[in-house]
MARNU-653070 format. One record per residue: x, y, z of N, C-alpha, C in turn. Coordinates in steps of 0.2 Angstrom, whole numbers, padded with zeros to 4 digits, always signed. Each point is the difference from the previous one (the first is absolute). Example, Ala and Ser with C-alpha at 12.3 -4.5 7.8 and 13.67 -1.06 7.14 Angstrom:
// MARNU-653070
+0066-0028+0039-0004+0006+0000+0004+0006+0000-0002+0005-0004+0004+0006+0001-0004+0005+0003
END
This chain:
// MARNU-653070
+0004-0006+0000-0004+0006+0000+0004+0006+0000+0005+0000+0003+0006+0005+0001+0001+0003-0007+0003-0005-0003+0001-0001-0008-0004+0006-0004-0005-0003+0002-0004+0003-0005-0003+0007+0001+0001+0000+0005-0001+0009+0000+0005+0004+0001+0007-0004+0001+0007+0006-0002-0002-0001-0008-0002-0005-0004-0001+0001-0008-0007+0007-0002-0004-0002+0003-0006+0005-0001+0004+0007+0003+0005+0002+0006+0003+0006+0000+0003+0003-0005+0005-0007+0000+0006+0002-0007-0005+0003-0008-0003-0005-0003-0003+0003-0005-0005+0006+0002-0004+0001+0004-0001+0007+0000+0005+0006+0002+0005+0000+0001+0006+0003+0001+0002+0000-0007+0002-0003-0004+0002-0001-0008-0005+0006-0003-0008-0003+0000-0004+0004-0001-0002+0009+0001+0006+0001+0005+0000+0008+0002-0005-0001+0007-0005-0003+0003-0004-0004+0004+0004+0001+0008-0001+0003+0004+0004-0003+0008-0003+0000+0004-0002-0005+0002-0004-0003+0004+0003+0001+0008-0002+0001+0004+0001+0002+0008-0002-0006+0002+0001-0002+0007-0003-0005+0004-0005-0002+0001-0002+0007+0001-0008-0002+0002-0004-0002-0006+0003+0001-0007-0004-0001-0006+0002-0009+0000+0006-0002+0001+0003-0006-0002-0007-0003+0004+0001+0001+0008-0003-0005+0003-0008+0000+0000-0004+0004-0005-0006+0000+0000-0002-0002-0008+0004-0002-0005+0001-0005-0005+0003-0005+0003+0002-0004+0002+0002-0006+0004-0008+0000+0005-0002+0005+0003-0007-0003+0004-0006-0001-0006-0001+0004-0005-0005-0001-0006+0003-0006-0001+0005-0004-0003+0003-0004-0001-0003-0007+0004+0002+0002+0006-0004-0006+0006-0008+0000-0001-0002+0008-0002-0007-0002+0000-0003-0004-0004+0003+0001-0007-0002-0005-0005+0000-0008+0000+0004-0002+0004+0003-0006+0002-0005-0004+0003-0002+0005+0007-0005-0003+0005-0006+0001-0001-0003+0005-0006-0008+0000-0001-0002-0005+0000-0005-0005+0004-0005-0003+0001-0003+0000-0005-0004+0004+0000-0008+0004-0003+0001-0003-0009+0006+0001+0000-0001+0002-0010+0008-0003-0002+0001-0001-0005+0006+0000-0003+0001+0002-0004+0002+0007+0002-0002+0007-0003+0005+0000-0008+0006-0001+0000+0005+0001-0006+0003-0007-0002-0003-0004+0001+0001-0008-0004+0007-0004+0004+0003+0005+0005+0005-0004+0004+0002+0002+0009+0001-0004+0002+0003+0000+0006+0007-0002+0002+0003+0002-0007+0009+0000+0003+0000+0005+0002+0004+0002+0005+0002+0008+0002+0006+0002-0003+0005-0006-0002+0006+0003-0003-0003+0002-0009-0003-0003-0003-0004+0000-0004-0003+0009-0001-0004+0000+0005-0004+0005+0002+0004+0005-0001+0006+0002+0004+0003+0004+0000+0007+0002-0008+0002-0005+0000+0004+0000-0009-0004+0003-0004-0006-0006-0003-0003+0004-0007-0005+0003+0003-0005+0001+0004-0005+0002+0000+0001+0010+0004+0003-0001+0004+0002+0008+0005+0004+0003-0005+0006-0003-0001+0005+0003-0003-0002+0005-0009-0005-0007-0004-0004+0002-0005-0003+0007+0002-0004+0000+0004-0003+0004+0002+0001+0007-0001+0008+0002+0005+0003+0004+0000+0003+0003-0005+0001-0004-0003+0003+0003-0010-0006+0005+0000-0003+0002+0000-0006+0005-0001+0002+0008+0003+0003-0001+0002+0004+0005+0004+0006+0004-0005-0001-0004-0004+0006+0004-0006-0005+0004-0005-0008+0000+0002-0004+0003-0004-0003+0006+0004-0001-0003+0006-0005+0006+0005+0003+0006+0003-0002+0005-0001+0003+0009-0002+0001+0000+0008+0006+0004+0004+0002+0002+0004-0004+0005+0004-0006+0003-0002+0000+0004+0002-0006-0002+0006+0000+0006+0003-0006-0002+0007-0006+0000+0000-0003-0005+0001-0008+0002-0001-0004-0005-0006+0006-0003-0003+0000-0004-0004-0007-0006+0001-0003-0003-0005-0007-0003+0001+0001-0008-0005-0003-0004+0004+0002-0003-0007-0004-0006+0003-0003-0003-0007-0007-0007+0003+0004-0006-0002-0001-0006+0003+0002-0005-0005-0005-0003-0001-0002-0004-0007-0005-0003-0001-0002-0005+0001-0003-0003+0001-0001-0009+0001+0006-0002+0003+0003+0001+0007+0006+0001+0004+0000-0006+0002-0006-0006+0002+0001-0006+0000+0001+0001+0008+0008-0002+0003+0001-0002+0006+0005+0007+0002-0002+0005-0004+0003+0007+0003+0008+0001-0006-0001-0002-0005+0008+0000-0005-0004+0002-0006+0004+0006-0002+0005+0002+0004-0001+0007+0005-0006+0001+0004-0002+0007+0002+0005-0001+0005-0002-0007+0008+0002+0000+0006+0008+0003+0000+0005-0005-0002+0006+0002-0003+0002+0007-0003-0004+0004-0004+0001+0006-0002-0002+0003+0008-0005+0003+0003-0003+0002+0006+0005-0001+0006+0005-0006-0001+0004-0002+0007+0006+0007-0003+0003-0003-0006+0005+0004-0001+0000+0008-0003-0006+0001-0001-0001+0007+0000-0005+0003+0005-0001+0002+0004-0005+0001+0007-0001+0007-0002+0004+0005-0005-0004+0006-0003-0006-0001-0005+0002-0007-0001-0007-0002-0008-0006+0001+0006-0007+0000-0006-0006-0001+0002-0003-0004-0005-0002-0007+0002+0000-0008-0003-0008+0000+0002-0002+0000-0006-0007-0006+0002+0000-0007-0005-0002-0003+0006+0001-0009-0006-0007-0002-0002-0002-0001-0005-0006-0001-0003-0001-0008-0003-0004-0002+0005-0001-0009+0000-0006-0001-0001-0004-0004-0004-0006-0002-0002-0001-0006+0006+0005-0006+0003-0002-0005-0001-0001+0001+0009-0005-0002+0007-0001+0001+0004+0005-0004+0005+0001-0005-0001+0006-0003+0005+0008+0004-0003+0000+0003-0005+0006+0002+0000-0001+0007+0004-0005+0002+0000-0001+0008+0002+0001-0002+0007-0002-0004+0002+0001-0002+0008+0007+0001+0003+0004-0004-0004+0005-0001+0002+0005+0007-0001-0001+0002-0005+0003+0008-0002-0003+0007+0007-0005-0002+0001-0002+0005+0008+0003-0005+0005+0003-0005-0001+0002-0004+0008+0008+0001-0001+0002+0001-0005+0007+0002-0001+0003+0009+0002-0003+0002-0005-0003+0009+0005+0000+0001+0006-0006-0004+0005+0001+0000+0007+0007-0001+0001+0003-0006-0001+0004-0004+0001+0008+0005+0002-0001+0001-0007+0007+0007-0001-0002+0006+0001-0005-0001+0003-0002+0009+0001+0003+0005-0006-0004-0002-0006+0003+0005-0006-0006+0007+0001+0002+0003+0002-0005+0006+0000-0002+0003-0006+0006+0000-0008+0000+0002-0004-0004-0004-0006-0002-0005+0004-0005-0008-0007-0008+0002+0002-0002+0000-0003-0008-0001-0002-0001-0007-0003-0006-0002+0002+0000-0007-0005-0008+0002-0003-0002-0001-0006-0006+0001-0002-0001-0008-0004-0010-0004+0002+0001-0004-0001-0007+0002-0006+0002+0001-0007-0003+0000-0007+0002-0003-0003-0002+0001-0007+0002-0002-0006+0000+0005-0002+0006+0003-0005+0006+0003-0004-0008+0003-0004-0003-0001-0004-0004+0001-0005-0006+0003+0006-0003-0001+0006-0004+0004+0002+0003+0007+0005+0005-0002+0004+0005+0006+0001+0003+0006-0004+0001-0001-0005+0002+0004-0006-0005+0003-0004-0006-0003-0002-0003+0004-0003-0007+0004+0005-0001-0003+0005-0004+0000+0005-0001+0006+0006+0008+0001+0002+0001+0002+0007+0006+0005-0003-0002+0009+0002+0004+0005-0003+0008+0001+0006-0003-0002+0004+0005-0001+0005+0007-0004-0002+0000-0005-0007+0006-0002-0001+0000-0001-0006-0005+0004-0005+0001+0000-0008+0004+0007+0000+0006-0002-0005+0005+0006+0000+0003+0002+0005+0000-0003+0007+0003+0002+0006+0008-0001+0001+0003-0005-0002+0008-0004+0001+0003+0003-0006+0008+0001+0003+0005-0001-0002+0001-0003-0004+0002-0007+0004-0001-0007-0005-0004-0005+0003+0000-0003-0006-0003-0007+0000+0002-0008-0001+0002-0004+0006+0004-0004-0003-0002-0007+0001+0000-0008-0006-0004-0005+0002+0006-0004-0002-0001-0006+0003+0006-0004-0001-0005-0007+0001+0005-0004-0009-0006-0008+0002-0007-0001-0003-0002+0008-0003-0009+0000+0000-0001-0002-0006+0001+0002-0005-0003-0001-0005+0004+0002-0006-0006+0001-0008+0007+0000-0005+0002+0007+0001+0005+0002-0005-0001+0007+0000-0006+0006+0000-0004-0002-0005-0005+0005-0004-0006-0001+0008-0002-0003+0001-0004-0003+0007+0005+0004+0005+0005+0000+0003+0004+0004+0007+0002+0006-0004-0003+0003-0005+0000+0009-0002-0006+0002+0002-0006-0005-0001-0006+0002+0000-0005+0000+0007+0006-0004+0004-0002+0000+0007+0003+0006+0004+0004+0003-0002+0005+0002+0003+0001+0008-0003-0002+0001-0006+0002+0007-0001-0006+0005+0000-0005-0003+0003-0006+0006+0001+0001+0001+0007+0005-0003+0006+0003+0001+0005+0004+0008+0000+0004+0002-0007+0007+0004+0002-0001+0005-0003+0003+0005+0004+0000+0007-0003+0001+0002-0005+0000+0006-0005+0004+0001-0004+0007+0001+0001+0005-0003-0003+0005+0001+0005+0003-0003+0001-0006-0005+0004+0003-0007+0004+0003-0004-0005+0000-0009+0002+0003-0006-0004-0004-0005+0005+0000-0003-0006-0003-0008+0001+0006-0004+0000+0002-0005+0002+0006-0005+0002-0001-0006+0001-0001-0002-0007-0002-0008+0001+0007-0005+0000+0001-0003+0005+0005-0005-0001-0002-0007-0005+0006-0002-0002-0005-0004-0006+0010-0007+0001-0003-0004-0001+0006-0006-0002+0003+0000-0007-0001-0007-0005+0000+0001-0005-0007+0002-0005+0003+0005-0004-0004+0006-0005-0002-0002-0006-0005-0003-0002+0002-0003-0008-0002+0008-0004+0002-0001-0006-0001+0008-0004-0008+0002+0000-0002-0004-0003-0007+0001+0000-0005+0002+0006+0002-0003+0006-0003+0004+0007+0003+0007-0001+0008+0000-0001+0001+0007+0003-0005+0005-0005+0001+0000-0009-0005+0001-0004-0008+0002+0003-0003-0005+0001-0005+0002+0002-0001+0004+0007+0006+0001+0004+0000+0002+0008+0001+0006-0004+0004+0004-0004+0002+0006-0002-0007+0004-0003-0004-0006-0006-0006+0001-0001-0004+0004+0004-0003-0004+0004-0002+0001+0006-0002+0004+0005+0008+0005+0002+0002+0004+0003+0000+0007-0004+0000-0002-0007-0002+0008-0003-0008+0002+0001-0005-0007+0001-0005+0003+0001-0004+0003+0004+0006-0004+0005-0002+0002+0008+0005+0006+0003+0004+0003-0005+0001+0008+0005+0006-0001-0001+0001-0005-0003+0009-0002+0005+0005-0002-0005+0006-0001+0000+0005-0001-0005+0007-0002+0002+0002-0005-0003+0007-0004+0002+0005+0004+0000+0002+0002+0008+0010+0004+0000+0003-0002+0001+0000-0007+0003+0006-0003+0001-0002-0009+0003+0005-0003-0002+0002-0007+0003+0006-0001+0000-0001-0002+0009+0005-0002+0004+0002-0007+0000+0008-0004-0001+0000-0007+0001+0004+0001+0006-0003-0003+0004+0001-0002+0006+0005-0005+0002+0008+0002+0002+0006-0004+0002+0000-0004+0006+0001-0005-0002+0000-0001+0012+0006-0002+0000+0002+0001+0005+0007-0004+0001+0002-0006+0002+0006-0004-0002+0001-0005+0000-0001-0006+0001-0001+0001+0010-0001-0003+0004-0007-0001+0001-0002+0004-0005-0009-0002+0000-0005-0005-0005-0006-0003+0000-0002-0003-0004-0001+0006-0006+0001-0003-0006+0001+0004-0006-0007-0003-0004-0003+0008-0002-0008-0001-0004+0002+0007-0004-0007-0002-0005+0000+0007-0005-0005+0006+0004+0002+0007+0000-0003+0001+0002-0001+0008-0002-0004+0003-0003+0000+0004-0002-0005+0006+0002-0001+0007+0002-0002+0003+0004-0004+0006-0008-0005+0001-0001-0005+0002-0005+0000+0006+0002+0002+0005-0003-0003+0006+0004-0004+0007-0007-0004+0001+0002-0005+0002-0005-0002+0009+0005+0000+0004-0005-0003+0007+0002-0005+0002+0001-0004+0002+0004-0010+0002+0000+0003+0006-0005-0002+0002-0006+0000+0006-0003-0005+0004-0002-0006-0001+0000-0008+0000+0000-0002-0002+0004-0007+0002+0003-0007-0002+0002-0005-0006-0002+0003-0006+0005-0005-0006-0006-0006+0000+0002-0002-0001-0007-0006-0001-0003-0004-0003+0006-0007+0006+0001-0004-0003+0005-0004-0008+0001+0002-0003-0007-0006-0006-0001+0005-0005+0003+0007+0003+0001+0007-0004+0002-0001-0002+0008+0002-0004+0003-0001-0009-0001-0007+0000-0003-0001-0008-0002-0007+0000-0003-0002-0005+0008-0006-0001-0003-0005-0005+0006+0005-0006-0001+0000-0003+0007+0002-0007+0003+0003-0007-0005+0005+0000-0002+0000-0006-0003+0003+0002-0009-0002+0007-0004+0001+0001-0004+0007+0001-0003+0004+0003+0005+0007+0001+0000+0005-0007-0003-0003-0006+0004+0005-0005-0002-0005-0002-0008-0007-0002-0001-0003-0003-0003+0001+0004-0006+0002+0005-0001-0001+0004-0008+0005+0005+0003+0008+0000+0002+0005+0003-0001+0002+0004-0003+0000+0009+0003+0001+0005-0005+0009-0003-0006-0001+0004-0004+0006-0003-0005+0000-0006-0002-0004-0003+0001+0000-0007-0006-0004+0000-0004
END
């Protein structure tokens, strides 16, 4: 266990990233929390040395995206078991992080990790992407950014994701391997929702770590999306904008 969080330091150190003590030890207790949930099996494992290598550390790569500056806002989408907000939120305690979960046992477990860590900066909202977005003005256009990792194809996590961000803001999908065609239609897409490709990041890890592809999507809000954007429940994946 020691191991693996002098590795989670080092590479956020690499990254520009300096984690303090109190940040180490409260990702090593997220870390335990996800091990020991009971209730749910929230992210498909219970190794903690696992948990802590790809799943934390991935997380923090997100950090070479999210602007310095204070006051900073930012939602993650279908956040699943808190990844990559919780992690963001530990390591940045100036962000303002709400995690947006549809599924109710997972929402459980994201308000029992809040308590846990006493993150004062986390909010957890338990919706769907498509009725928080176009429903509730409280967080249409509200963020920063927007970041989802895991969810879906590209064209589907633009459409969930950028009637969330400001003009201004960025949407921040993390994405594995990219075939041309998603990214084509993800580019699509994104023209029609306000937003437009600036840049993609590949993601290095160092040596002594499991080695995956990992690339970080980052797209501009440059317009106002279209009010009819998200559509009703289900449409987004079933008839994918850019295809």
């Amino acid at each position: 266990m020691a191991e693996a969080i002098e590795q989670l330091r080092c590479q956020s150190k690499d990254w520009g990233i300096e984690l303090g003590v109190p940040q180490i030890r409260l990702l090593a207790t997220y870390a335990d929390l996800l091990t020991r949930y009971e209730l749910a099996n929230v992210i498909g494992t219970r190794d903690w040395n696992q948990i802590v290598l790809e799943h934390l550390i991935d997380s923090l790569s997100c950090l070479k995206v999210v602007d310095t500056q204070r006051n900073y806002c930012l939602i993650d989408v279908g956040t699943g078991g808190g990844l990559p907000g919780i992690p963001l939120s530990v390591a940045r305690p100036d962000l303002r992080v709400v995690l947006l979960e549809t599924t109710e046992k997972k929402v459980r477990f994201l308000e029992y990790v809040k308590a846990e860590l006493k993150l004062e900066n986390l909010r957890v909202l338990h919706a769907r992407a498509e009725e928080a977005a176009a429903r509730d003005s409280r967080f249409r256009e509200a963020f920063d950014l927007a970041t989802a990792r895991a969810l879906a194809a590209l064209p589907v996590v633009l459409e969930y994701c950028a009637p969330f961000v400001r003009i201004g803001g960025k949407v921040l999908a993390m994405k594995g391997r990219l075939q041309e065609e998603e990214l084509s239609q993800g580019v699509a897409a994104a023209h029609k929702l306000g937003a437009e490709l600036s840049e993609t990041l590949e993601v290095a890890y160092r040596s002594q770590l499991p080695q995956k592809e990992r690339r970080l999507l980052v797209f501009d809000k440059t317009s106002v999306t279209p009010a009819r954007f998200p559509r009703r429940i289900g449409l987004a994946k079933k008839r994918p904008l850019g295809s």
